[in-house]
Backbone as CSV, one residue per row, in Angstrom:
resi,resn,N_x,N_y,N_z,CA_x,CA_y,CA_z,C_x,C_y,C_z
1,UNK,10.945,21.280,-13.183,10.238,20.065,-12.801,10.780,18.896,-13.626
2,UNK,11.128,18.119,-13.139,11.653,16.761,-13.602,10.731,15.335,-13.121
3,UNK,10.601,14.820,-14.855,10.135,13.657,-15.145,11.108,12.230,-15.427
4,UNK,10.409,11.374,-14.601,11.364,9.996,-15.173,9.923,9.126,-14.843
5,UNK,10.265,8.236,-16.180,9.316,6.531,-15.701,10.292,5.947,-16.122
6,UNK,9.375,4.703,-14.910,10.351,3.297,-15.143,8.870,2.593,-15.559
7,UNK,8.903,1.620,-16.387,7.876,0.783,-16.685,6.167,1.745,-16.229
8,UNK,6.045,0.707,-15.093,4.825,1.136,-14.715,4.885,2.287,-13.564
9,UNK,5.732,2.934,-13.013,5.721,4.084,-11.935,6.495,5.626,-12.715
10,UNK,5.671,6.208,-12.202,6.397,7.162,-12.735,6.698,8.344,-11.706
11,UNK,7.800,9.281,-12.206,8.536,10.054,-11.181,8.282,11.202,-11.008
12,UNK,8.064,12.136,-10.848,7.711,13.655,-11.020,8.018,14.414,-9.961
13,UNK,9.281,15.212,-10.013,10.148,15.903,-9.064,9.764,17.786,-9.213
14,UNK,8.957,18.382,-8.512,8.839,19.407,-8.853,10.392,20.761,-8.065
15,UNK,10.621,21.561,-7.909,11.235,22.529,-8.181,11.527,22.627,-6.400
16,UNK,10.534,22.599,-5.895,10.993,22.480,-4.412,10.766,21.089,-3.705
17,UNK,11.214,20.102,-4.255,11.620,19.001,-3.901,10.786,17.624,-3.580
18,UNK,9.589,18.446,-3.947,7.992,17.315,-4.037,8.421,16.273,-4.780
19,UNK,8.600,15.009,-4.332,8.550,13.980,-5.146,7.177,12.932,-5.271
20,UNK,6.453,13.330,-6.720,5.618,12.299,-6.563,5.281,10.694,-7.077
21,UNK,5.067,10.034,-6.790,5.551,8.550,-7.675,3.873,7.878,-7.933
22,UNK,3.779,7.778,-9.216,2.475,7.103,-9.601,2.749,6.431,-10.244
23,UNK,1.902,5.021,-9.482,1.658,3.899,-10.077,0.586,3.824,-11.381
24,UNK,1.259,3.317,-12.591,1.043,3.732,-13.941,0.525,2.646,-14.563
25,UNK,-0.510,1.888,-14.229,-1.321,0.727,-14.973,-2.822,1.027,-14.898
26,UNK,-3.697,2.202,-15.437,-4.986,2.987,-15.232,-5.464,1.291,-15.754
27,UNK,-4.963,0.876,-16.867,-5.772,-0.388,-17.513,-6.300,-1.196,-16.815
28,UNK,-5.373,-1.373,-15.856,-5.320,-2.568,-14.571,-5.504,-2.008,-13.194
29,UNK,-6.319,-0.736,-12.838,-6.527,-0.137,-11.788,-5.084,-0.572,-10.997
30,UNK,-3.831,0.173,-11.816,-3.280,-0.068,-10.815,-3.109,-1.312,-10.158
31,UNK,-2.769,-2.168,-10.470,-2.867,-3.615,-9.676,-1.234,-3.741,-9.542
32,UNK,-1.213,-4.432,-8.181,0.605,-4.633,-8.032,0.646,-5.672,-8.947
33,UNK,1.874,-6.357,-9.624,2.986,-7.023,-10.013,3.915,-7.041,-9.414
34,UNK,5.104,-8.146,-9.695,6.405,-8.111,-9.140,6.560,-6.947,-9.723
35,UNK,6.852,-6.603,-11.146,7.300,-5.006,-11.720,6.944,-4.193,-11.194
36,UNK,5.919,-3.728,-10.756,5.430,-2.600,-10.314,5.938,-2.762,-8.608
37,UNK,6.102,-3.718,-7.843,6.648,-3.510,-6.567,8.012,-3.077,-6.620
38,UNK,8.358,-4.144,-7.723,9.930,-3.978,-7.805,10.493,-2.232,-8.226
39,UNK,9.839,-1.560,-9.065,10.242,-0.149,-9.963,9.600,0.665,-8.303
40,UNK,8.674,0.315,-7.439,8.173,1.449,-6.319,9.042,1.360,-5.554
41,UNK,9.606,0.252,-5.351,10.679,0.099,-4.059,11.667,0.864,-4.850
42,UNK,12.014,0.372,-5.879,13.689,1.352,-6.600,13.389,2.410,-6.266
43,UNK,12.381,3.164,-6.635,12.172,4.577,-6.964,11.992,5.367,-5.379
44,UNK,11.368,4.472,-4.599,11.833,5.160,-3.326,13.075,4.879,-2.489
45,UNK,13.469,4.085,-2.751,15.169,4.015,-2.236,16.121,5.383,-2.941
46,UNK,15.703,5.314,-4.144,16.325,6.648,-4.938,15.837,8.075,-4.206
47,UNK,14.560,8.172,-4.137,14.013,9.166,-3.619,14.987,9.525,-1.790
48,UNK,14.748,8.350,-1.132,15.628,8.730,0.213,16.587,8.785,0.042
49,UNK,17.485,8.778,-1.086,18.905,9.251,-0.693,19.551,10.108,-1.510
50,UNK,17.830,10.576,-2.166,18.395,12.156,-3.272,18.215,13.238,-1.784
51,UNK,18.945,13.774,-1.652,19.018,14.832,-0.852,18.144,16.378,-1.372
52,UNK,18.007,16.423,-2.146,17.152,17.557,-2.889,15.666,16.741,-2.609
53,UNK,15.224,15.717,-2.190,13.880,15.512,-1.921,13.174,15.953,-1.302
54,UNK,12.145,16.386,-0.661,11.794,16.987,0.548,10.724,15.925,1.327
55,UNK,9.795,15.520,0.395,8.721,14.748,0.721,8.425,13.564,-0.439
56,UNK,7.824,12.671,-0.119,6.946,11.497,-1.511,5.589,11.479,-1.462
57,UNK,5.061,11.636,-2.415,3.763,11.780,-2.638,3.463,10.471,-3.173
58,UNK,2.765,9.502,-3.050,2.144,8.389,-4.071,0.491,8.263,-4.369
59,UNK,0.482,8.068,-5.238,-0.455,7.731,-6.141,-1.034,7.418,-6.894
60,UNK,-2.321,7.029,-7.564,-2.303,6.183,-8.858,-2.987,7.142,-10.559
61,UNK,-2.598,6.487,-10.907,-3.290,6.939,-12.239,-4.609,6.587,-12.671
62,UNK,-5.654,7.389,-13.469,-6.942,6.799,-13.693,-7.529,6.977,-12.570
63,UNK,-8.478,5.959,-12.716,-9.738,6.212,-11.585,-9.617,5.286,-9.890
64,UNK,-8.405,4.603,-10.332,-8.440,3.950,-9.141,-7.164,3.924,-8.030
65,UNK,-6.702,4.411,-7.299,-5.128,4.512,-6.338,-4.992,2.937,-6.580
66,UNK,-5.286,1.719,-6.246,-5.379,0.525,-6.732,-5.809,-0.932,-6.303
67,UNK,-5.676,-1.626,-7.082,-7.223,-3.012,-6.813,-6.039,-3.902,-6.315
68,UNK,-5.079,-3.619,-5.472,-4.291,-4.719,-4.865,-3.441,-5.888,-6.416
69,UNK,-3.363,-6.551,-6.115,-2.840,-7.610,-6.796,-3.309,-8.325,-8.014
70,UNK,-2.424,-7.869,-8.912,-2.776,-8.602,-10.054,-3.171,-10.026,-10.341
71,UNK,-4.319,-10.132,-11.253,-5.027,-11.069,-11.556,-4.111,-12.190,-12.226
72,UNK,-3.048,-12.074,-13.350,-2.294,-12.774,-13.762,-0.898,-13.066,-12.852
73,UNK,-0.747,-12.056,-11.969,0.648,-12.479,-10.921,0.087,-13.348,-10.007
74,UNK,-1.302,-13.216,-9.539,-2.082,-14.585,-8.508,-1.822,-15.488,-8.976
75,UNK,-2.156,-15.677,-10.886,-2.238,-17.139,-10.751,-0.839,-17.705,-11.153
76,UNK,0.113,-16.846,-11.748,1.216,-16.949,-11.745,2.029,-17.697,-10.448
77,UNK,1.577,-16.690,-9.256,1.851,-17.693,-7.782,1.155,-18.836,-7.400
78,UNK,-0.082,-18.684,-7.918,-0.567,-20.494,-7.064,-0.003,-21.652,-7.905
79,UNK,0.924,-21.277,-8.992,1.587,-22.421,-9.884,2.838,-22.657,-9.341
80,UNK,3.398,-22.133,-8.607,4.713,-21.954,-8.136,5.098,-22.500,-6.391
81,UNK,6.228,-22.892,-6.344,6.466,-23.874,-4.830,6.705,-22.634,-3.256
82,UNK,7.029,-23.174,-2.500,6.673,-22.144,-1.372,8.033,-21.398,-1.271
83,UNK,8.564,-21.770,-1.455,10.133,-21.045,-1.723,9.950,-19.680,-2.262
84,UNK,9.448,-19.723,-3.836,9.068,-18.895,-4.733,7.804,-17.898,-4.688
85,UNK,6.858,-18.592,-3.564,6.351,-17.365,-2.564,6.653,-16.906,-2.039
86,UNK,7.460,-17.526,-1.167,8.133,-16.415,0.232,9.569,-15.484,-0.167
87,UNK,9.807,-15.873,-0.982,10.671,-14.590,-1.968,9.769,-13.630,-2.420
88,UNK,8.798,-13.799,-3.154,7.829,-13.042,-3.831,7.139,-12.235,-2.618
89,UNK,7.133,-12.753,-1.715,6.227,-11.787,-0.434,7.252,-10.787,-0.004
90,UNK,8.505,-11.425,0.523,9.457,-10.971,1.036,9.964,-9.188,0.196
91,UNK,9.660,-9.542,-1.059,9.529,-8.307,-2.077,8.921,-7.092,-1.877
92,UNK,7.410,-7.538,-1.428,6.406,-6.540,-1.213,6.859,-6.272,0.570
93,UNK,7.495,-7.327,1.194,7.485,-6.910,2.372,8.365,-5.685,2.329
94,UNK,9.354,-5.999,1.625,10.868,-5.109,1.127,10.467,-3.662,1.204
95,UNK,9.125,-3.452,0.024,8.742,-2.597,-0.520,7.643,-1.378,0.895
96,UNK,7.269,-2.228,1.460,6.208,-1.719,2.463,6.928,-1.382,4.137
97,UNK,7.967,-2.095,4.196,9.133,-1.286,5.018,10.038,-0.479,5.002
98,UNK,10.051,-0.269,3.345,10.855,1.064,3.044,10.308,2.139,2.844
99,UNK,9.099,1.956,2.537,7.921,3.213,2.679,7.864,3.627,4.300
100,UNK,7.393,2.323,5.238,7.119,2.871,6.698,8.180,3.623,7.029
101,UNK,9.045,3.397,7.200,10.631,4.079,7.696,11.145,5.159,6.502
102,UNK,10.480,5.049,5.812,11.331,6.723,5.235,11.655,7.910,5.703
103,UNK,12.965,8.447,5.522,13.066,9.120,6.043,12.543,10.683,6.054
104,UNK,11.781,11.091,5.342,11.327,12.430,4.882,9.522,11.859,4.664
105,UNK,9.385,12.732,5.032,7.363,12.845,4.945,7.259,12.160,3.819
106,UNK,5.742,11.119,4.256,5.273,10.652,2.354,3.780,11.364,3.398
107,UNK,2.605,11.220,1.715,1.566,11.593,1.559,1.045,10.148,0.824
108,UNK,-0.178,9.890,1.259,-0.946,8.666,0.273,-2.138,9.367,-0.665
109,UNK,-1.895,9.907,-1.531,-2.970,10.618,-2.205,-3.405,9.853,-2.925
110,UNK,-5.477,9.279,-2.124,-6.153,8.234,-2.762,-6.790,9.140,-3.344
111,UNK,-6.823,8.398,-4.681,-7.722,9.397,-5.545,-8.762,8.201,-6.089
112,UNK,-8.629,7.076,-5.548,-9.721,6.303,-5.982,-9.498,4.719,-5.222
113,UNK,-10.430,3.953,-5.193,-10.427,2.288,-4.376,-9.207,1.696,-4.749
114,UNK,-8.837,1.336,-3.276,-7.769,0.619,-2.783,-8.207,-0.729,-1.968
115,UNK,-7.518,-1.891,-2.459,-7.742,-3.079,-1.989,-6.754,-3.866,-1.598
116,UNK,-6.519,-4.433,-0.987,-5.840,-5.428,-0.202,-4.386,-4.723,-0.118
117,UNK,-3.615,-5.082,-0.791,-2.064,-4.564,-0.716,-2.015,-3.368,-0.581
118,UNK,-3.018,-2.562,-1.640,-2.832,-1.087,-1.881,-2.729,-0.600,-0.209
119,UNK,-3.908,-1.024,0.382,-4.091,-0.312,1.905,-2.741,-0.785,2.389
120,UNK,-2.255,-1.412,2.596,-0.803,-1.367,3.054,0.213,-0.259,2.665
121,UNK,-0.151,0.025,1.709,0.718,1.371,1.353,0.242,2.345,1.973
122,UNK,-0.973,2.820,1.839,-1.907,3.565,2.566,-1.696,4.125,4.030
123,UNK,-1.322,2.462,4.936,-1.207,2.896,6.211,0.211,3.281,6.335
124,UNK,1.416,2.909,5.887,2.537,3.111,5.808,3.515,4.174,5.380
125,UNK,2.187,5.331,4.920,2.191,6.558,4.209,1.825,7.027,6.072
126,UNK,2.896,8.709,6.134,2.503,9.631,7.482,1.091,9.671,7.376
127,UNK,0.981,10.198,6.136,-0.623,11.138,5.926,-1.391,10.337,4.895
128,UNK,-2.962,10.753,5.379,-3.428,9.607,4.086,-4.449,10.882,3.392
129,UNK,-4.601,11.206,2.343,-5.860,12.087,1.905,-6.246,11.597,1.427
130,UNK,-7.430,11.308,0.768,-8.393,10.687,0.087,-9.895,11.075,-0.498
131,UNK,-10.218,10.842,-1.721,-11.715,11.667,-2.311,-12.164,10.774,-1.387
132,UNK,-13.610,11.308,-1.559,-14.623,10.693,-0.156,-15.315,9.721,-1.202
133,UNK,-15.030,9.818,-2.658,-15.996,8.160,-3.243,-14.710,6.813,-2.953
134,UNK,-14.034,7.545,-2.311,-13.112,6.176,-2.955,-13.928,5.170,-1.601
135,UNK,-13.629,3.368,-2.215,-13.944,2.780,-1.229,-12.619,1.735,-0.979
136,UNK,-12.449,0.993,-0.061,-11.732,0.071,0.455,-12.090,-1.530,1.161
137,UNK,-11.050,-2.790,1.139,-11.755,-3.795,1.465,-10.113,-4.670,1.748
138,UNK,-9.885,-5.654,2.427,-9.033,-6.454,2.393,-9.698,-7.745,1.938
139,UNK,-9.534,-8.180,0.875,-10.475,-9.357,0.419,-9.813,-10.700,0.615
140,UNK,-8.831,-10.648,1.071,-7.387,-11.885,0.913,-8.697,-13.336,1.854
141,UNK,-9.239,-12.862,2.044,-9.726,-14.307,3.111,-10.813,-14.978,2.510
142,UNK,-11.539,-14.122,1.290,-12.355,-14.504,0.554,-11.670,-15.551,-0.636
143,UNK,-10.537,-15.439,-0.848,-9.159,-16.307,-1.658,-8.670,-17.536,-0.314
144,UNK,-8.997,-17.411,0.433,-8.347,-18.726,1.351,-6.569,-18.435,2.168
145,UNK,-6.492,-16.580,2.279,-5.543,-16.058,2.598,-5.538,-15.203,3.227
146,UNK,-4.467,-14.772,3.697,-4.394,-13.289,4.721,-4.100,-11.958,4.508
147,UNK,-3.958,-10.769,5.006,-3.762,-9.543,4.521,-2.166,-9.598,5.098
148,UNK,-0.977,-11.267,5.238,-0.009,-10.981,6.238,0.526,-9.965,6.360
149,UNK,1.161,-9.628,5.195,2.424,-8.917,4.693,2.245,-7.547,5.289
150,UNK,0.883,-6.957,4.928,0.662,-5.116,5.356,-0.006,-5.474,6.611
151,UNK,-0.380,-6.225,7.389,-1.306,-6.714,8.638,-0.143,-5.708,9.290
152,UNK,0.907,-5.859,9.747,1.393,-5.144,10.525,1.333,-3.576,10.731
153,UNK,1.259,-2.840,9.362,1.386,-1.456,9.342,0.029,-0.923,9.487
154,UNK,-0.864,-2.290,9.242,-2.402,-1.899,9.183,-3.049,-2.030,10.454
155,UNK,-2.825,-2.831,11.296,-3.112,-3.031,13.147,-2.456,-1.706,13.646
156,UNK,-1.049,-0.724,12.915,-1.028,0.138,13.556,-1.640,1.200,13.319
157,UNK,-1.861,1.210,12.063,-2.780,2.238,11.709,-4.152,2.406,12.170
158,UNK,-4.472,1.259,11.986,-6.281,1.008,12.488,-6.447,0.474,13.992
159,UNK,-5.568,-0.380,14.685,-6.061,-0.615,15.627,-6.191,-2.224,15.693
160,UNK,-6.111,-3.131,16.315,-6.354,-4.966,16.324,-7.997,-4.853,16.372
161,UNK,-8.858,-4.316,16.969,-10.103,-4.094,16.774,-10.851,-4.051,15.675
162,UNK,-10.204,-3.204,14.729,-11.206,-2.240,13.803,-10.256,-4.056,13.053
163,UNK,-9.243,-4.231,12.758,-8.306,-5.106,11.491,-8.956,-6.261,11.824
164,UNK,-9.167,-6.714,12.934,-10.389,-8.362,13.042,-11.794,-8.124,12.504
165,UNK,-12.492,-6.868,12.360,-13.596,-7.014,11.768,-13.128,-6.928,10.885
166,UNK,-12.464,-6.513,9.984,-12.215,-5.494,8.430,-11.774,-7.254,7.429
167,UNK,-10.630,-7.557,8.654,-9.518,-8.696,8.367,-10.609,-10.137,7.656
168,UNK,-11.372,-10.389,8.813,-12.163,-11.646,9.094,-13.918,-11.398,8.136
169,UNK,-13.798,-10.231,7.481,-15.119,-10.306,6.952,-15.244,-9.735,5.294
170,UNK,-14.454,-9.284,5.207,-13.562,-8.715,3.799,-14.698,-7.964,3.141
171,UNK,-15.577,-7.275,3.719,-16.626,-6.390,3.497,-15.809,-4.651,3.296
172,UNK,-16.144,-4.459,2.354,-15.969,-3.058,1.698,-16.485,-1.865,2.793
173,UNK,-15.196,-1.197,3.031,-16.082,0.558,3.776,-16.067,1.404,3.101
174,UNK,-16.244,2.769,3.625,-16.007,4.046,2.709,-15.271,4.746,3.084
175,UNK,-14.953,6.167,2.644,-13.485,6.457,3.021,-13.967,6.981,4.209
176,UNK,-15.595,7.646,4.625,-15.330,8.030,6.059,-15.214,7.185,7.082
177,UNK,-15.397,5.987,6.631,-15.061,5.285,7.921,-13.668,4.770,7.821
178,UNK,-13.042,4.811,6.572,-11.436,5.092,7.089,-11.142,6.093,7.650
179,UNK,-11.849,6.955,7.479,-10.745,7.902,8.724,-11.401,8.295,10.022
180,UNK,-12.541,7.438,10.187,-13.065,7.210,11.063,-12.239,5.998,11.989
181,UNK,-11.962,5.267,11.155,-11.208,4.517,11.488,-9.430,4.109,11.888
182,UNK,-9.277,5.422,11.632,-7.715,6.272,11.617,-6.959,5.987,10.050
183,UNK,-7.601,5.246,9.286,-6.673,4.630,8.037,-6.100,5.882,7.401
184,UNK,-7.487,6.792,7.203,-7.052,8.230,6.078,-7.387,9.613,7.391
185,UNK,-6.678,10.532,7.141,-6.914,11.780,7.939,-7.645,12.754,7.210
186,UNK,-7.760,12.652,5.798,-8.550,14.091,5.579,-8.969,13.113,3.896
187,UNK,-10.618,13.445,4.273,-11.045,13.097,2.771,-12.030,14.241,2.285
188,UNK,-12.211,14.332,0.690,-13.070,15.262,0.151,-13.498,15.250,-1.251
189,UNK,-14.219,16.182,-1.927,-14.882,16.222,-2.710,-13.339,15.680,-3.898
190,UNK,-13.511,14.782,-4.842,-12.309,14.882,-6.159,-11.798,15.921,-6.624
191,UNK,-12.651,16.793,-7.036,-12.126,18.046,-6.937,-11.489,18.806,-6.383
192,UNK,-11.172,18.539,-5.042,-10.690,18.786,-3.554,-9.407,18.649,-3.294
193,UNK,-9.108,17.238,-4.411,-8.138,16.236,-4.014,-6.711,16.916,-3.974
194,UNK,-6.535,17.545,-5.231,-4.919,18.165,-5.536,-4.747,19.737,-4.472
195,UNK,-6.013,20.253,-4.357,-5.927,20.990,-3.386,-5.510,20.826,-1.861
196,UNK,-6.027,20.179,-1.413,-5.905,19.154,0.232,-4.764,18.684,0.311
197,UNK,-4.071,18.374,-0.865,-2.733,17.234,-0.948,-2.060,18.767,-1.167
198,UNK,-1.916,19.716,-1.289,-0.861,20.640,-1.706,-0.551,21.447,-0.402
199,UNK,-1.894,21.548,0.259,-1.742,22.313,1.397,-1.028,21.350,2.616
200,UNK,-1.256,20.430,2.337,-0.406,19.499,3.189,1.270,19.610,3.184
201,UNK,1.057,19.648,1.813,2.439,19.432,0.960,3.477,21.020,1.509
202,UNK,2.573,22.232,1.451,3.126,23.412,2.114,3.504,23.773,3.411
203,UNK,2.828,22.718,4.314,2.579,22.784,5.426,4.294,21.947,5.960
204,UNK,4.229,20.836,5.328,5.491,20.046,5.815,6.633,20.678,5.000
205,UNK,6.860,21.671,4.181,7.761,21.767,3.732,8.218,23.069,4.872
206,UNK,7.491,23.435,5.740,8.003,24.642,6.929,9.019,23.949,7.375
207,UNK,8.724,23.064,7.799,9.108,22.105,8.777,10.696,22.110,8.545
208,UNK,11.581,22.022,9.866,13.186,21.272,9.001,13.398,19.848,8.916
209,UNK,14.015,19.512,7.940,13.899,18.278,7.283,14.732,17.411,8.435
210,UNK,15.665,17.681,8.966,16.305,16.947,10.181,15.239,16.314,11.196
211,UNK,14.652,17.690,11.711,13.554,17.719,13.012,12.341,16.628,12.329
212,UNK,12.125,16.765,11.553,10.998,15.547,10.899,11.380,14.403,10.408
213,UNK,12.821,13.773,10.084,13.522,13.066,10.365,13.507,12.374,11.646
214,UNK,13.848,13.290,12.878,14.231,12.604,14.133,12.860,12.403,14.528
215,UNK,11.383,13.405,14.036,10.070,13.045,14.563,9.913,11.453,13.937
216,UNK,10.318,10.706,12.896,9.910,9.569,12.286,10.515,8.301,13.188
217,UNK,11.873,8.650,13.187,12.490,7.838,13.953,11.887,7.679,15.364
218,UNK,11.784,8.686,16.117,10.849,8.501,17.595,9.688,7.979,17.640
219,UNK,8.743,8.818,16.539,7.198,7.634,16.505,7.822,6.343,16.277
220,UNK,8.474,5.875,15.174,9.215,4.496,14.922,9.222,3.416,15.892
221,UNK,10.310,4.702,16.584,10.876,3.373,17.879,9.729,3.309,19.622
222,UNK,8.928,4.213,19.239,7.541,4.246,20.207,6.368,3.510,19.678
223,UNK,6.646,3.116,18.334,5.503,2.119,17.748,5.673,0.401,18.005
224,UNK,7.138,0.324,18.285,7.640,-1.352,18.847,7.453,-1.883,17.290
225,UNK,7.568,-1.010,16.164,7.380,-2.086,14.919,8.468,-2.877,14.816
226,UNK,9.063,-4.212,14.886,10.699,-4.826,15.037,10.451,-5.087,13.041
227,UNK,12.245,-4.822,13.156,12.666,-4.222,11.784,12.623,-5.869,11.183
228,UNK,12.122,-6.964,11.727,12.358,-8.173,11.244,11.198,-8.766,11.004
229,UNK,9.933,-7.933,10.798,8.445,-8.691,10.956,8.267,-9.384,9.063
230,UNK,9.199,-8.398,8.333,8.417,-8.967,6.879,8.823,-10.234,6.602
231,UNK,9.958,-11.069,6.988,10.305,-12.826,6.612,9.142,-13.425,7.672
232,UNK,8.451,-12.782,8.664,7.524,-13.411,9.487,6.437,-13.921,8.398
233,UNK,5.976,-12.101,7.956,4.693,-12.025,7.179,4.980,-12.670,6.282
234,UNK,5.831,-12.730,4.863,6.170,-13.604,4.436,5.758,-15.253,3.832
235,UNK,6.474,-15.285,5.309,6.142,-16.918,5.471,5.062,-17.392,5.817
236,UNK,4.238,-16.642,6.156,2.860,-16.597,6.457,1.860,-17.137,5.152
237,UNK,2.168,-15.825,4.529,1.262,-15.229,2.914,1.728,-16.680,2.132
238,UNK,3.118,-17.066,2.307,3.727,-18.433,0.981,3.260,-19.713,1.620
239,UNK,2.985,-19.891,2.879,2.232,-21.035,3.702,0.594,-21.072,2.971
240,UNK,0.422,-19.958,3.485,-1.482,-20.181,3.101,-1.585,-20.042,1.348
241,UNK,-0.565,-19.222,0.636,-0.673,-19.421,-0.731,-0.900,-20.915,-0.721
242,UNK,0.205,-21.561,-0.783,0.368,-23.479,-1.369,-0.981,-24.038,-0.390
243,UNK,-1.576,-23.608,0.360,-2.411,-24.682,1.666,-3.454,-25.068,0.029
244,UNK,-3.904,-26.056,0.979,-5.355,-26.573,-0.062,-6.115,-25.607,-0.419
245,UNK,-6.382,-24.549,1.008,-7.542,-24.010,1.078,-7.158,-22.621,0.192
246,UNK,-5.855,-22.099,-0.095,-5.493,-21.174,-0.457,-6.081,-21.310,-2.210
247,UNK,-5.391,-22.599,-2.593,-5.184,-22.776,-3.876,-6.705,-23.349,-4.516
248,UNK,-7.874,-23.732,-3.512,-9.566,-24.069,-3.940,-9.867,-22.156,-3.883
249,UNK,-9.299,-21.550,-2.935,-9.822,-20.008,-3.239,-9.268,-19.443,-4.179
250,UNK,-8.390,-19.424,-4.798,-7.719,-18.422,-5.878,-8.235,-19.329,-7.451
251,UNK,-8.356,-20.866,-7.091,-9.298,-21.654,-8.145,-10.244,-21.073,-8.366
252,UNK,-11.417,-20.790,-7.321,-12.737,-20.405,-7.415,-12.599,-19.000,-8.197
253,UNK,-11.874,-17.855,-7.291,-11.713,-16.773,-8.114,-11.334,-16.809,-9.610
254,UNK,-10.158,-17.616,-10.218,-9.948,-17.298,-11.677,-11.390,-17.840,-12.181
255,UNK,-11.999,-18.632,-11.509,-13.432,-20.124,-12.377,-14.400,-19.388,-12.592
256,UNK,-14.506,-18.168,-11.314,-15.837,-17.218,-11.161,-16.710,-18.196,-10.701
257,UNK,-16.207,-18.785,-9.582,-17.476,-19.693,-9.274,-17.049,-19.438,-7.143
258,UNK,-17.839,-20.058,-6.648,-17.789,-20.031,-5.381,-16.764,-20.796,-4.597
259,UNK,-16.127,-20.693,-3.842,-14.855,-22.094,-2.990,-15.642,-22.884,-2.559
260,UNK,-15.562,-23.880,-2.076,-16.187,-24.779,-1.831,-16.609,-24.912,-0.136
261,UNK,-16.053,-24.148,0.875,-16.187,-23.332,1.753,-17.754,-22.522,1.753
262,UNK,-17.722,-21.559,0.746,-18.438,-20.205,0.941,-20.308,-20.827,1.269
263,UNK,-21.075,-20.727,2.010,-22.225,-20.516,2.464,-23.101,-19.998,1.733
């Protein structure tokens, strides 16, 4: 079994080709950074083109899979011009299209609340398992912003239905109604968790790695996802960052006070 970290992710390659990658900030539930997007994307680009891989497992450390976006990289971005957003999105977009299209099985093993970005990983993962306390929320609209960037992998996962209530009201569910909702396929007791995720893990390793290959590529190109949506999303997320309304919501949030909006 082979170990590597980079900063905040770490690597863990077991013996028949399980690769699992955890995001390594328990302090910070896990919260993205540029670092931490930047070391997940490396580490799975590495992962698809180690040939001894079989599958990717992701997950977080501590109690939480993770709280979306860091508190100091927000305000880091609402100081910064739109240029320097839409690079910065374009990153995570980077990161969340190289997950969807991988070529070998991933697993999303939630082992605890996932928020805004995190669920983008979530849906972009084949399989989602998840303890049944964990909860979930896209909060980006309560900030004066959108869920752009993962909106795409998340309308396919969930549906345009279920993502306009979820999207437009930024109210918290639970995990059964993610997988009520198609987000997660199998949730259970914590205790449950490494069990559920292994049998999964045995199950796809029957499989030949070609034939589940060409199964990714066919759902792929039967899903109509076009390989050019993340400079869309993007430009989206670095628009409403700089808007007035973006930068009175991410105000209110660091102030702990209300936007000037909220009812």
């Amino acid at each position: 079994m082979s170990k590597t970290q980079s900063d905040n992710v770490l690597v863990n390659i077991d013996p028949r080709g399980v690769c699992t990658l955890t995001m390594n900030r328990p302090d910070k539930h896990n919260a993205f950074d540029d670092t931490l997007i930047k070391n997940l994307l490396a580490a799975l680009i590495q992962a698809d083109n180690n040939e001894t891989i079989r599958m990717v497992i992701i997950t977080g450390s501590g109690a939480s899979f993770s709280s979306g976006a860091d508190l100091n990289w927000m305000r880091a971005m609402a100081n910064v011009d739109h240029t320097t957003n839409y690079n910065d999105a374009l990153q995570l977009a980077a990161l969340l299209h190289t997950l969807y299209s991988f070529s070998k099985p991933t697993i999303a093993r939630v082992n605890g609340a996932a928020f805004g970005g995190a669920v983008g990983l979530i849906a972009c993962c084949d399989i989602a398992i998840s303890v049944e306390s964990a909860r979930f929320a896209f909060t980006e609209v309560l900030l004066g912003i959108i869920p752009a960037v993962i909106a795409p992998y998340v309308v396919t996962a969930i549906g345009p239905r279920q993502a306009k209530r979820l999207f437009l009201s930024a109210e918290k569910f639970s995990a059964s109604d993610a997988q009520h909702f198609g987000l997660l396929h199998i949730c259970g007791a914590a205790e449950e968790l490494d069990n559920l995720v292994e049998t999964q893990a045995k199950a796809l390793l029957k499989a030949g790695p070609l034939a589940q290959k060409a199964c990714k590529q066919l759902i792929q190109k039967l899903s109509g996802m076009p390989d050019d949506i993340g400079p869309y999303t993007a430009e989206l997320i670095a628009q409403l960052r700089t808007a007035n309304e973006g930068q009175e919501g991410l105000s209110a949030f660091l102030e702990k006070r209300a936007p000037q909006w909220a009812k």
